[in-house]
N, C-alpha and C positions, 0 to 999 in steps of 0.2 A: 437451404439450411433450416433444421427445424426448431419451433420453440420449444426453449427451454422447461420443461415440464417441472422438475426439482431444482428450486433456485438455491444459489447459497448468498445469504448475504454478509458481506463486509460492512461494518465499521468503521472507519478511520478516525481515531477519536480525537488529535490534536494538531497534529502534524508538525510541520516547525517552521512555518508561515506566519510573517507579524500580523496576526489574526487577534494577538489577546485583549487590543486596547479596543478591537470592533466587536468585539459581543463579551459578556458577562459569562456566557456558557462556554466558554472557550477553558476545558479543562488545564490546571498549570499544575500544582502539586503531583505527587504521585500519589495523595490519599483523591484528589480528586478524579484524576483519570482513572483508577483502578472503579470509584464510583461511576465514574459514567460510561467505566466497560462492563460494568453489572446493570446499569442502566438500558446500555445498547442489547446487552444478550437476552435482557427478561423482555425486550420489544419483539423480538423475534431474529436478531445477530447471529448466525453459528459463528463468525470471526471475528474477531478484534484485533485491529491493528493498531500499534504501539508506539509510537514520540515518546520520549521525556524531555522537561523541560527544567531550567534555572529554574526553582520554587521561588525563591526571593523578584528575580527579574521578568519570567516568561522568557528565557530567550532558550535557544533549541540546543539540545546536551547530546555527550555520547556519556555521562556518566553510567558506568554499571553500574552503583549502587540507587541510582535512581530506577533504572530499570529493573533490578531484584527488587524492591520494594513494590513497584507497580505489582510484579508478578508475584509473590508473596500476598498482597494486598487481596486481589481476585481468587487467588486459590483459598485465602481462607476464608472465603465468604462459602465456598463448596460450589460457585457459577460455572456449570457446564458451559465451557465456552472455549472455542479453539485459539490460543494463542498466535499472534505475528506479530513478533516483532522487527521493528525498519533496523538493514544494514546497510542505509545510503547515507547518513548521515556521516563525515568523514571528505566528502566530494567538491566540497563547493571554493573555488576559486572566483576571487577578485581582481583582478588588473588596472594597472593605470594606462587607460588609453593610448597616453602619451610617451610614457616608459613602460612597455609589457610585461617586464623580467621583475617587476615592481609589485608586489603583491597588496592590500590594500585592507583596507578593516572590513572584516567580513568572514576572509579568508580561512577555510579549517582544512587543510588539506592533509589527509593521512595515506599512507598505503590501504590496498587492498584488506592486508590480515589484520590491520590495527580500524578497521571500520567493524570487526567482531570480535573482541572479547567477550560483551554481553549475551553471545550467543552462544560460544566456549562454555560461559559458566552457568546460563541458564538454560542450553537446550529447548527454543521452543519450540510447537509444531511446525513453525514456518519463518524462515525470515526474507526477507526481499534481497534481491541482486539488481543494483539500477543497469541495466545492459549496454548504458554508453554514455559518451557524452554529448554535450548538449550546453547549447548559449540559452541561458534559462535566465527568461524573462529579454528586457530592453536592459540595457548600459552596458555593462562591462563582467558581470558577474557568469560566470560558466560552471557548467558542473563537467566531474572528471570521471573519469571511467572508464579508462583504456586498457584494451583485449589482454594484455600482460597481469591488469587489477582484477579483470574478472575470469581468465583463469585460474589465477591464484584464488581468489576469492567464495570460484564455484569448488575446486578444486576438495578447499577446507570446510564446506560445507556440506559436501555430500560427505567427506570422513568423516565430521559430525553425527550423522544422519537427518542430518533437519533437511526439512523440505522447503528450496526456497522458491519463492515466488519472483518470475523474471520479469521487473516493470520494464514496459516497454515505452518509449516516449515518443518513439517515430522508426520508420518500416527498417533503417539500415540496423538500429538496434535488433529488428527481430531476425531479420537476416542473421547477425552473429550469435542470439543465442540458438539460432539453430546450429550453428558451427561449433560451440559449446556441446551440444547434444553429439554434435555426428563424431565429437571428438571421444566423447565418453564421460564428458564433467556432468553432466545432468544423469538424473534414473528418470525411469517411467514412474506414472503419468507427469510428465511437464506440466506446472502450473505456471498461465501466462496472465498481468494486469494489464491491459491497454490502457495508456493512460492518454486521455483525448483535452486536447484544446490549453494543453501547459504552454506557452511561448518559450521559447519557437519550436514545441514539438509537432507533433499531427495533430491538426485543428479536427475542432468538435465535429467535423462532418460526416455523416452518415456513412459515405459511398469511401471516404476511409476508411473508417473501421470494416466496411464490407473486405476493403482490400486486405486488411492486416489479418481477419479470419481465414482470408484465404490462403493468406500465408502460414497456417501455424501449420507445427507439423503434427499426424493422424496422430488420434488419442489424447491429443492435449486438452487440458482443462482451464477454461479462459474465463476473465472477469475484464467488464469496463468499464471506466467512471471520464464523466466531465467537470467540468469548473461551473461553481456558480449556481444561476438560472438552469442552465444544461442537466444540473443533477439528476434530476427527479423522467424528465425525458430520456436520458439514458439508462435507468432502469429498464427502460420498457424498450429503449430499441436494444439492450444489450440481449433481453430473454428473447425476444424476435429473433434474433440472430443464433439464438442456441447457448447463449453465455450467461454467466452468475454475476451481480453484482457489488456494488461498492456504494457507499452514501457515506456521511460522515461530517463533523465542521472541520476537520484537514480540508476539505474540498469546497466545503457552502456553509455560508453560515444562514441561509436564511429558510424557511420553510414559505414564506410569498414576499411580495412586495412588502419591505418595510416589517417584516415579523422576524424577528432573531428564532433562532432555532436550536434544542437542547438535542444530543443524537439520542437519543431516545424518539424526539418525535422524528428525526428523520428516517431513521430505520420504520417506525410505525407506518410513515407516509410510503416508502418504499414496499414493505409488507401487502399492503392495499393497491398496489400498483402489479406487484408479481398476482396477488390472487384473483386480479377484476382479470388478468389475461389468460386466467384459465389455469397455473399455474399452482406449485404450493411449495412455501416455504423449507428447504433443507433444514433438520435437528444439525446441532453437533455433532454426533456421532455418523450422521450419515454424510456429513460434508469431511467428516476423517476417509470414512471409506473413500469417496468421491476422491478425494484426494491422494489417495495412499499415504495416509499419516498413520502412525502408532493409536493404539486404541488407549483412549483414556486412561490412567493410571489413579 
């Protein structure tokens, strides 16, 4: 597999991870996230990827009018910057261990086509499709995403035209969004995120991800990120492997021991990580091509 020569990188700018009470950089507003996805794209970002959040609480929304605002927000600043925004939020189920049919405070479970209105009304370049489900994290908390949610869900996405991004959290997920493809819910080029080292998905390991590239099918366009410590090393085994990456505080908040992190400086650290490997940063407009998205408007 050869390296990556034109990297693209991702952003993840907040995610919806109780992350806001652990760093001060942890964007919450949608004046602030729109800020620190002008931040991330003048580091050298082509993508930003998109959470909103309760402004008042930090706790994690499907509000559309928070997400038109973010994107409003970024577009009038005039920031070349390719748009993604998340359509997994919607998935997450709690249970009581002891009674299962018992759903618990947590809980936001929707259908497939009610995890995208935001998407309906704002068309971005990209939005995510979580490809399955998944007992996410220790206790009792699962995410949902079952083959009926993500038919439906690729289904309305490719009649959009948005091009979505298929996370992938572990190899049985990759398996079905190839089954997605062979069905005809995907177009060409497939963009794939491996997402490494989420409990209990596919742990940070190398010789995973080796296996999961192996699995993608020809012509696909892949990106991968880890948790944590891992971030910054997963840059570098992602372009080894021939893949675009991801950085972000959705994923890290820290840039070393003990040093909080703004994405701006993590994009910058990752910038300096694609170019010491010989490597050069993707524009915006060549990670549209790269991707087959619509040309800037």
């Amino acid at each position: 597999m050869p390296v990556n020569q034109d990297v693209i990188i991702t952003c993840a700018l907040t995610g919806a991870g109780d992350t806001v009470g652990r760093s001060p950089h942890v964007p919450v507003t949608p004046e602030q996230i729109a800020a620190s996805a002008v931040e991330a794209a003048g580091a050298g970002a082509a993508v930003v990827h998109i959470h909103v959040r309760e402004p008042e609480t930090g706790a994690p929304s499907r509000d559309p009018r928070l997400y038109r605002e973010v994107v409003e927000r970024i577009r009038e600043t005039g920031t070349d910057v390719v748009i993604n925004l998340t359509a997994g939020m919607g998935g997450d189920l709690v249970i009581d261990p002891e009674a299962p049919l018992r759903q618990l405070p947590g809980t936001d479970l929707v259908s497939g086509l009610d995890r995208l209105p935001h998407v309906e009304e704002l068309l971005p370049d990209i939005c995510t499709l979580d490809c399955g489900s998944l007992n996410f994290g220790d206790g009792s908390n699962l995410y949902v995403s079952t083959p009926d949610m993500l038919r439906t869900g690729a289904k309305r996405i490719q009649e959009l035209g948005v091009r979505p991004e298929l996370e992938i959290f572990d190899t049985g997920q990759l398996w079905f969004a190839k089954q997605l493809l062979a069905e005809g819910l995907l177009d060409d080029p497939t963009v794939f995120q491996l997402c490494m080292g989420i409990p209990w998905g596919a742990p940070a390991d190398p010789g995973v991800l080796q296996s999961m590239v192996n699995m993608l099918p020809r012509g696909a366009q892949w990106a991968s990120f880890a948790l944590g410590r891992m971030q910054m090393p997963w840059v570098a085994q992602s372009i080894l492997l021939g893949g675009h990456v991801r950085v972000g505080l959705e994923d890290n908040l820290y840039l070393g021991k003990g040093v909080k992190a703004t994405n701006g400086q993590l994009v910058e650290r990752a910038v300096r990580i694609t170019e010491s490997l010989g490597s050069r940063v993707a524009t915006p407009d060549e990670a549209r091509k790269t991707l087959g998205l619509r040309p800037r408007t």
